[in-house]
N, C-alpha and C positions, 0 to 999 in steps of 0.2 A: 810397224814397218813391214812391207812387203819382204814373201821370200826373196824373192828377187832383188832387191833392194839389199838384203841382208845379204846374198852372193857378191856384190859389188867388193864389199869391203874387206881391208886387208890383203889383196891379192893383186898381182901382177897385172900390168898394163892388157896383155894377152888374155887374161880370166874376166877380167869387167869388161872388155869388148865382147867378150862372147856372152858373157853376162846381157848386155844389152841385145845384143841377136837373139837370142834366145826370150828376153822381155820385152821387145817392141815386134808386135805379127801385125800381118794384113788378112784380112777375114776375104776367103775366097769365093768362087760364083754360089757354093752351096752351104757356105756360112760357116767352112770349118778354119779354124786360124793355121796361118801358115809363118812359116818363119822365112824373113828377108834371106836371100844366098848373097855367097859373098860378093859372087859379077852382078846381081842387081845392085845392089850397096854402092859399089866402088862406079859402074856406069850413073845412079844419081850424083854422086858426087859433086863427080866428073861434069855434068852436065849442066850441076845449080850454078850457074850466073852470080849466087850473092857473096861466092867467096872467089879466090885466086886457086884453091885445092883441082889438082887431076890426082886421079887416084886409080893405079890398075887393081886386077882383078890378084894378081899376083904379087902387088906389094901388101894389098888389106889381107889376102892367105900368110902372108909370114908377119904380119903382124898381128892375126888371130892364132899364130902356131908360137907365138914366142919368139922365133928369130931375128926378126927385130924389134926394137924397143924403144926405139928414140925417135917417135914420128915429128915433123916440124908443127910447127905452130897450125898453118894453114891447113893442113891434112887432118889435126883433131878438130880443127874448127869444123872443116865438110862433113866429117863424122859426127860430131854434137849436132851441127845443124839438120843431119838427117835424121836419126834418130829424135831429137827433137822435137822435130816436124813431125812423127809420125808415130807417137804416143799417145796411148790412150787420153781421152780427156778428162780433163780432170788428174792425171797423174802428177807427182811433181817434176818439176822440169829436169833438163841433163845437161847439164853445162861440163866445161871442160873441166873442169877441177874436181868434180866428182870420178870422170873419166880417167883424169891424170893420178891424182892423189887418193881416190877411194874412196873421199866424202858423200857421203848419203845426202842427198838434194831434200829429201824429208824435212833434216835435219837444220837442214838453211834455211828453207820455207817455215817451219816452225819459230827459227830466230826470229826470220822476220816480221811475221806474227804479232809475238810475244813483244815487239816493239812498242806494239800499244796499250797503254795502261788496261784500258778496260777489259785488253780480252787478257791480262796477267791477272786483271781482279777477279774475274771469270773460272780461270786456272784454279786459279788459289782456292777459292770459296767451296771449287767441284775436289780438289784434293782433300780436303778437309770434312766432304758425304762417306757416308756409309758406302759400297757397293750397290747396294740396291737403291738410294736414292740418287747413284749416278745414273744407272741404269734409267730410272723414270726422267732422269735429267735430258738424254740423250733419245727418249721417245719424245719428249718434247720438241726438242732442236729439230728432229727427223719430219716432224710435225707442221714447225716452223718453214723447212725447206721445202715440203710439199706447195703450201699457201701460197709460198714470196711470188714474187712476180719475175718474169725474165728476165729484169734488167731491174735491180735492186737500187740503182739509182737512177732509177726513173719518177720516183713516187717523192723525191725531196724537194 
């Protein structure tokens, strides 16, 4: 689990906001990462179409300050959907419930996962290596993801 990820949890609606300000940058003209402000934030919002959230610049500052706590449904949605949108790739997703409650998305994505017999037999079999034969386990896999093809289901 990312540091990052691990700052999410256990802590106030106000800390995992900032949490994710702090874990979701936009890389700027000379490639150095920058962190979203809170009037860009609250103006995307405000602006995505795919939800019903407006959101000042002034209500998302006292909700990254603690003062308020109790944002409505709509407002964590424009805030997951931004953030969302604008995570690294490949990271795992941010949904509300991570936001609201503090659950690690990691965490669900690996449920999910693990839903499948074969990647649990997988699990299991690598729990069960030494150290160093997970190690060569996992040059192998890194091996495999080199080779595949772009579209992994394309070749069936």
């Amino acid at each position: 689990m990312s540091a990052g990820r691990e700052q999410c949890r256990g802590q106030s609606l106000a800390e995992r906001l900032n949490a994710l300000f702090a874990m979701v940058r936009w890389r700027d003209a000379h490639g150095r990462q920058r962190e979203y402000s809170t009037a860009e934030v609250a103006k995307a919002v405000t602006a995505d179409p795919s939800h019903p959230a407006t959101l000042s610049r002034s209500y998302l500052a006292m909700l990254r300050n603690g003062s308020h706590t109790n944002p409505t449904l709509g407002v964590l949605d424009g805030l997951v959907k931004f953030f969302d949108d604008h995570r690294e790739p490949g990271a795992a997703p941010i949904t509300i419930q991570s936001l609201v409650a503090g659950r690690d998305p990691e965490d669900e994505l690996l449920r999910e996962q693990l839903a499948s017999r074969q990647v649990r037999m997988i699990a299991m079999r690598a729990g069960a290596m030494t150290p160093t034969m997970r190690e060569q386990l996992l040059k192998m896999i890194e091996t495999f993801d080199q080779d595949a093809p772009a579209d992994p289901g394309a070749q069936h």
